[in-house]
C-alpha positions in Angstrom: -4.3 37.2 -0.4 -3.7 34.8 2.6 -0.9 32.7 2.1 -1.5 28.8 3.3 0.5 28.3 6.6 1.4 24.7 4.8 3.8 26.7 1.9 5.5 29.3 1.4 5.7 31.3 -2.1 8.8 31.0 -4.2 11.1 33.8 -6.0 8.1 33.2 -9.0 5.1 33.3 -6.5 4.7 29.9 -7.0 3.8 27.6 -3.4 6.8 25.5 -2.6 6.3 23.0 0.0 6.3 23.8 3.8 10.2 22.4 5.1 10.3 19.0 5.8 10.5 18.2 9.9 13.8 16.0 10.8 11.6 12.7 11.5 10.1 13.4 8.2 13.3 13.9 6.3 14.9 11.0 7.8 11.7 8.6 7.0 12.1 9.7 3.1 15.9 8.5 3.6 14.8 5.3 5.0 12.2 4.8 2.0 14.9 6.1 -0.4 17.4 3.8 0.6 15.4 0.8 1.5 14.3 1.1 -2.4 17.3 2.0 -3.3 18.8 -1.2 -2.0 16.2 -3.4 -3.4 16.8 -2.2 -6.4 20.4 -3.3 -6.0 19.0 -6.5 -4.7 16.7 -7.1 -8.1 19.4 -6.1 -10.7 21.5 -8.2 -9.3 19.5 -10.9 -9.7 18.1 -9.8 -13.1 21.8 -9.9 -14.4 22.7 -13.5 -12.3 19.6 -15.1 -13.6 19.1 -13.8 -17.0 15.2 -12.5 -16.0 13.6 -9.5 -15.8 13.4 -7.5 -12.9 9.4 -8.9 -12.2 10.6 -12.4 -12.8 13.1 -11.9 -10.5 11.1 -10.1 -7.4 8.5 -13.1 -8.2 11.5 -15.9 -8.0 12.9 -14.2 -5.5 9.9 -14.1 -3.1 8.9 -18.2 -4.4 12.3 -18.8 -2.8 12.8 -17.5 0.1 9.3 -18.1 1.2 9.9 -21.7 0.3 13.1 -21.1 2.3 11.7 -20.1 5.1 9.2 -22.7 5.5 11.8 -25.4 5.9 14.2 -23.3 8.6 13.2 -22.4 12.0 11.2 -19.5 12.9 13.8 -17.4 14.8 16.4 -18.5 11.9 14.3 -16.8 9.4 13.9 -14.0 11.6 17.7 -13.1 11.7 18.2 -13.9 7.8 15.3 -11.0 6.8 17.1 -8.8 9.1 20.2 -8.6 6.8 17.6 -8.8 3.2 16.4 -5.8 1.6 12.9 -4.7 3.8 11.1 -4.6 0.5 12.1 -7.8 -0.2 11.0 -9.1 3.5 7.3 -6.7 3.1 6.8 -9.2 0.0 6.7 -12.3 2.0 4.7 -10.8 5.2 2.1 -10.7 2.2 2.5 -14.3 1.1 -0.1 -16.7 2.3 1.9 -19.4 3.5 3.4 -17.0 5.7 0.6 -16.3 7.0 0.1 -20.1 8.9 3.5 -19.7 10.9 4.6 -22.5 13.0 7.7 -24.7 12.6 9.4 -25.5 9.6 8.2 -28.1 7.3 10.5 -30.6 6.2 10.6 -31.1 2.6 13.8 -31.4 0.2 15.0 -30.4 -3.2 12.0 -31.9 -5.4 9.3 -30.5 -3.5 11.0 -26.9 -3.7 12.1 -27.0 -7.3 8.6 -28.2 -7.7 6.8 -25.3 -5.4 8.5 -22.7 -7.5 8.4 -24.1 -10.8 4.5 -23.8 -10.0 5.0 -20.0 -8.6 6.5 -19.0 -11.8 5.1 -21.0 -14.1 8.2 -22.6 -15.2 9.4 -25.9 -17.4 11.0 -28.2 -14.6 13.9 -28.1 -16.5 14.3 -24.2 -15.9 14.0 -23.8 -12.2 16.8 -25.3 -10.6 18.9 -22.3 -12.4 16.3 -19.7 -11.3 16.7 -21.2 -7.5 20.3 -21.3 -7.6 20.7 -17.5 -8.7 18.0 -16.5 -5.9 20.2 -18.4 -3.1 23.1 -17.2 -4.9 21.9 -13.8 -4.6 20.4 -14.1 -1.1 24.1 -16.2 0.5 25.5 -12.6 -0.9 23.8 -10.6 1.2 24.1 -12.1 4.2 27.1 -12.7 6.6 29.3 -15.9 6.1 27.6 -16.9 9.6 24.5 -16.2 9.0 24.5 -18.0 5.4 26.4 -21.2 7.4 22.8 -20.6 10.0 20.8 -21.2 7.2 22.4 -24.1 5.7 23.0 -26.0 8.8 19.3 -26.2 9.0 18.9 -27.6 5.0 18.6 -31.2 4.4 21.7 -32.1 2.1 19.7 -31.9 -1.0 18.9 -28.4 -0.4 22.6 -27.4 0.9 23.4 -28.2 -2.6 21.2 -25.0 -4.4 21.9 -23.0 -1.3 25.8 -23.5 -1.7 27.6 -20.4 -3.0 28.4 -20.7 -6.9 31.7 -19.4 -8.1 
């Protein structure tokens, strides 16, 4: 019987799979540890926030969309460089992503307010579920980079996207 050049027969005669190629190996690595770290990234804010981990990939993509709607362009750029890249594939897929351009200006009310609708929250539960995202989020990135993205906040924002003790 011809054995398929694609594997090779085990000790049992069962196929095993052909060995991997280095790029190959090292791209499962990258997918491991990317959702690895997301993980990380969603337990984390599971356990800050007191959600489950599809509330919290939800809140978490409400946020930093809404985020990233109110800072500049090249600012948002260098703060999804330092987030998990699952996390940053979630908003590439969000439709007000899609429209670009510079930020909007809006403050507190109108964010609580965008994610409240998101997630389908009472009013009175969302400023807790935005804290623990940029609670979350400020942990991720460098002390510069967090001070980056809170330079370019109106005051009433500064005040969710302040670190919590």
């Amino acid at each position: 019987m011809a054995q398929n050049p694609e594997q090779q027969r085990g000790a049992q005669g069962t196929p095993q799979p052909r060995p991997r190629t280095l790029e190959e190996r090292r791209a499962l690595r990258r997918e491991s540890r990317a959702s690895q770290t997301y993980a990380d990234f969603l337990r984390q804010l599971s356990e800050r926030g007191g959600m489950s981990p599809h509330v919290a990939e939800r809140a978490a993509s409400s946020v930093l969309c809404a985020l990233e709607e109110r800072i500049l362009p090249d600012e948002a750029k260098d703060m999804e460089a330092q987030l998990p890249v699952k996390l940053t594939e979630l908003l590439h897929r969000c439709e007000r992503h899609e429209h670009g351009g510079p930020p909007r200006k809006f403050g507190r009310e109108e964010m609580l307010q965008r994610v409240g609708e998101d997630l389908a929250l009472q009013p009175e539960a969302v400023e807790p579920v935005v804290r623990a995202v940029c609670n979350v989020l400020r942990a991720r990135l460098s002390e510069g980079e967090a001070e980056d993205v809170m330079n370019q906040l109106p005051e009433d924002l500064r005040a969710l996207w302040r670190r919590v003790s």
